[in-house]
C-alpha positions in Angstrom: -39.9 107.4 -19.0 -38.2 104.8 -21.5 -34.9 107.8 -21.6 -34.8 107.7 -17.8 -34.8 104.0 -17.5 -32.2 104.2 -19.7 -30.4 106.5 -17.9 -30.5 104.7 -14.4 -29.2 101.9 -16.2 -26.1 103.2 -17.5 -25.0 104.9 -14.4 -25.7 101.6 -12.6 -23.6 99.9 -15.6 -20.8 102.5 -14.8 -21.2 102.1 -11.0 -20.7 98.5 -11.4 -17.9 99.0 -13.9 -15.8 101.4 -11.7 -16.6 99.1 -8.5 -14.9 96.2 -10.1 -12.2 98.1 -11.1 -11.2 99.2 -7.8 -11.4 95.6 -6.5 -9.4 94.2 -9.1 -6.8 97.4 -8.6 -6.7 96.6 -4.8 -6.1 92.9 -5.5 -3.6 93.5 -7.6 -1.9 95.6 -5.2 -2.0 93.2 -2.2 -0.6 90.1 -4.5 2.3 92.7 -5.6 3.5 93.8 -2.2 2.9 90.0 -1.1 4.5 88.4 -3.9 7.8 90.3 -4.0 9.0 90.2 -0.5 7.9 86.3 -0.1 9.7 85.2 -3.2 12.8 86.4 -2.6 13.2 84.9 0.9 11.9 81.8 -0.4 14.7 82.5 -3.7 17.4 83.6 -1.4 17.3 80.0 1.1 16.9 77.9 -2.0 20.2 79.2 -3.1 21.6 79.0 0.3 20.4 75.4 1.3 19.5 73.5 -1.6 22.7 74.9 -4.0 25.2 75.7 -1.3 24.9 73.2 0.7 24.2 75.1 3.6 22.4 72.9 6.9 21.3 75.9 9.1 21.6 79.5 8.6 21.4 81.5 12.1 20.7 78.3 13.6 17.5 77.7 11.7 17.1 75.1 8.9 15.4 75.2 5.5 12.2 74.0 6.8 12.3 76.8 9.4 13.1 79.7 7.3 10.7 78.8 4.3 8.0 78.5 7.2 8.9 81.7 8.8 8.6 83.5 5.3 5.0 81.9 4.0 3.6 82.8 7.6 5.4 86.1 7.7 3.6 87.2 5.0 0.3 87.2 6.4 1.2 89.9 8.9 3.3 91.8 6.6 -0.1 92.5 4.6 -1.1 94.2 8.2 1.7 96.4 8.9 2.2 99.9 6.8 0.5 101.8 4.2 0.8 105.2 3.0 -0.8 107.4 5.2 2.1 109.5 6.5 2.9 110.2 2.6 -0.2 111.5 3.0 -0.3 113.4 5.7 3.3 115.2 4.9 1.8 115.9 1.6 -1.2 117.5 2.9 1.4 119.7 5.1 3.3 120.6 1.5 0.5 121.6 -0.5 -1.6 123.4 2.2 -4.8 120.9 2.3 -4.3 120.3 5.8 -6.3 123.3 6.1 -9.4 121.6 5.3 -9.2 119.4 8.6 -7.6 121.7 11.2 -11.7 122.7 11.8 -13.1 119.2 12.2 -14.0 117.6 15.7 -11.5 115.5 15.2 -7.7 115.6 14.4 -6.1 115.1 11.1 -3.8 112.4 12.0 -6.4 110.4 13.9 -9.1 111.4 10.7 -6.9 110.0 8.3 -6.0 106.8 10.5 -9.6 105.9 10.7 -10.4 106.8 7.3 -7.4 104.5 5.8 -7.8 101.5 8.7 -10.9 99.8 6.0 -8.6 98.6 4.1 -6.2 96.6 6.8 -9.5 95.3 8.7 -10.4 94.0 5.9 -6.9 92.3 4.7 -6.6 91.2 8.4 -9.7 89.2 8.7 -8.8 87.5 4.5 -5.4 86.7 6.5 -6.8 85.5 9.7 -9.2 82.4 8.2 -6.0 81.7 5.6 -3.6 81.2 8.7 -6.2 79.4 10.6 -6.4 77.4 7.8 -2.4 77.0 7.2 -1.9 76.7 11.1 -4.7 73.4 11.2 -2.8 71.8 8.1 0.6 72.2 9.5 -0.5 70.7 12.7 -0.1 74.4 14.7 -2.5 75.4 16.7 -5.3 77.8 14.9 -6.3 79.6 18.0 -2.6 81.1 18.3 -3.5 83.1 15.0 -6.0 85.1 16.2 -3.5 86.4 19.3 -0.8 86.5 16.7 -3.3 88.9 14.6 -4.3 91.1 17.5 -0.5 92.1 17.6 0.2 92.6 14.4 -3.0 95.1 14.3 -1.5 96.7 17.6 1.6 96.9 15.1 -0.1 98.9 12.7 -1.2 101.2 15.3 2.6 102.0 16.4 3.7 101.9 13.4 1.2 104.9 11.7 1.9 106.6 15.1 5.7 107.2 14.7 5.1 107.1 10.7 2.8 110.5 12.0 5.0 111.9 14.0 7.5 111.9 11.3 5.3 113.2 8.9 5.4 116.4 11.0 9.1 116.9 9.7 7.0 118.7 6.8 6.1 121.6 8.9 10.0 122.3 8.5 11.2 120.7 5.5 9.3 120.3 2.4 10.8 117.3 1.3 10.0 115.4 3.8 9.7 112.2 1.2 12.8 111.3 1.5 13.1 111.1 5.1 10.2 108.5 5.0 11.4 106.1 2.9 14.1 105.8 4.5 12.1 105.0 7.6 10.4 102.4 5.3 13.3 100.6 4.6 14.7 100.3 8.4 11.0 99.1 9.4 11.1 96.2 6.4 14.3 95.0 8.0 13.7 95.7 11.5 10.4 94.2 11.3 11.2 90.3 10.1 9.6 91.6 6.8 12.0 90.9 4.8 14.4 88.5 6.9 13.9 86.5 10.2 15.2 88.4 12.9 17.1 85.0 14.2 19.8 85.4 12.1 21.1 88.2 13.1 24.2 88.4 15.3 23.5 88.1 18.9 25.2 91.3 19.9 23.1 93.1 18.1 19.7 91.1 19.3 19.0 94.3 22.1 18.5 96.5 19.1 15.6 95.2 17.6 14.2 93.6 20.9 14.1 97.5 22.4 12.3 99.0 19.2 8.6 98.2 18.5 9.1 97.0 14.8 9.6 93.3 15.7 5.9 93.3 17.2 4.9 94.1 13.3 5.8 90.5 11.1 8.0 88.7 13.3 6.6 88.8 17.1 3.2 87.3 15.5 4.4 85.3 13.3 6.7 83.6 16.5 3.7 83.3 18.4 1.7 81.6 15.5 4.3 79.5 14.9 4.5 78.6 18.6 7.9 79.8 19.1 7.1 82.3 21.7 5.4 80.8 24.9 2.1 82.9 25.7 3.8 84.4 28.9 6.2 86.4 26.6 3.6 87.0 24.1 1.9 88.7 27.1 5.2 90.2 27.8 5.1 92.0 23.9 1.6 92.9 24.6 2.7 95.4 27.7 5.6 96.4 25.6 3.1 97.3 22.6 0.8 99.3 25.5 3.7 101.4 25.9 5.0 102.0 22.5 1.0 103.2 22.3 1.2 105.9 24.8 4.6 106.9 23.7 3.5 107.3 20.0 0.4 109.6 21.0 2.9 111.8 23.0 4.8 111.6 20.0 2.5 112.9 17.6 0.6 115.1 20.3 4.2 117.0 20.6 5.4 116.4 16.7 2.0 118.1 15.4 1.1 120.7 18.3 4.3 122.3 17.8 3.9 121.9 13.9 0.6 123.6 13.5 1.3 126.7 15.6 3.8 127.5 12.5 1.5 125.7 9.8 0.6 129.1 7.0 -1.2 126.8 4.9 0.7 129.2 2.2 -0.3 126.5 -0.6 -4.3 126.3 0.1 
């Protein structure tokens, strides 16, 4: 009896032990992806404004810009992940195999099984902007609007990230292809600069893809800088970017699994 005590204990004791390790893993992950982008905007302006003199960049000011980024980085904790790594991986090595026979699809299986994580980060970021929006003198109920985008963000974005991921079907680095997808999303997006200052010729670009609705349409709206008739505006936009991703990936992936061998399972 004493041994079996003994034994619940130390699996409970391991339990425990592996359960905090994961949460301090996962914190540490968030604060790294936060921390690098944020810091070098906030790096990058200081040099501009405060050492070069500079009064406006883009026609935004210092005060502008540093707001943009601190905000900005509550919905760039939303948008992304890994997932279509994932799912091109799973094409490579021939697990897809052990999902083609569940009720329901592998892109949608792997969505829902990776979305925890982004709920989760979403609802930490909402009370923390409410929070920042009251202090600022914003208003806090803008945030939770401003949030709902940025989670209809994520959406698009693991949509076309899927349909991307098909390329594995056909080429088996597909890796390569997605990075590069990463890095015109982080700029595209407001991520990693406010979309403001880019030249006006080139505004159409960004405004006709569905990466601004990622970081920089809700961090606009939270920082009142878009009127709630265009944020309704975005909304309709984001309801069509939704139907055109599921064609997307209903196309991308029908057509890849009829030539699928699974030649690696």
């Amino acid at each position: 009896m004493n041994r079996r005590i003994e034994w619940r204990l130390a699996a409970l004791k391991n339990g425990f032990q592996d359960a905090t390790a994961y949460r301090i893993e996962f914190l540490i992950e968030v604060l790294g992806q936060a921390a690098v982008p944020v810091v070098t905007q906030l790096v990058i302006w200081y040099a501009i404004f405060k050492m070069g003199g500079a009064q406006s960049v883009g026609g935004l000011d210092y005060t502008q810009l540093v707001t943009y980024s601190l905000f900005s980085l509550l919905f760039s904790q939303i948008r992304g992940g890994d997932l279509d790594f994932e799912l091109a991986e799973m094409v490579r090595t021939g697990a897809l195999s052990n999902y083609l026979l569940r009720p329901v699809s592998v892109v949608e299986f792997i969505w829902i099984r990776g979305s925890a994580p982004k709920l989760f980060l979403s609802g930490i970021c909402l009370l923390i902007g409410m929070v920042a929006a009251a202090t600022a003198g914003l208003d806090p109920t803008r945030m939770a609007g401003a949030m709902f985008l940025a989670l209809i963000g994520n959406i698009i974005h693991y949509q076309l990230s899927a349909a991307l991921a098909s390329i594995a079907f056909y080429w088996e680095e597909a890796y390569s292809v997605l990075m590069v997808k990463n890095l015109v999303v982080g700029l595209l997006s407001g991520e990693l600069l406010h979309l403001g200052i880019f030249p006006d010729q080139w505004r159409w670009v960004w405004e006709a893809l569905p990466f601004h609705l990622y970081v920089f349409g809700p961090t606009q709206y939270a920082l009142g800088q878009w009127s709630t008739g265009l944020y309704w505006m975005k909304l309709v936009q984001a309801g069509a970017w939704l139907f055109m991703g599921w064609l997307m990936i209903r196309l991308s992936w029908g057509l890849g699994t009829r030539r699928y061998l699974s030649l690696g399972g």
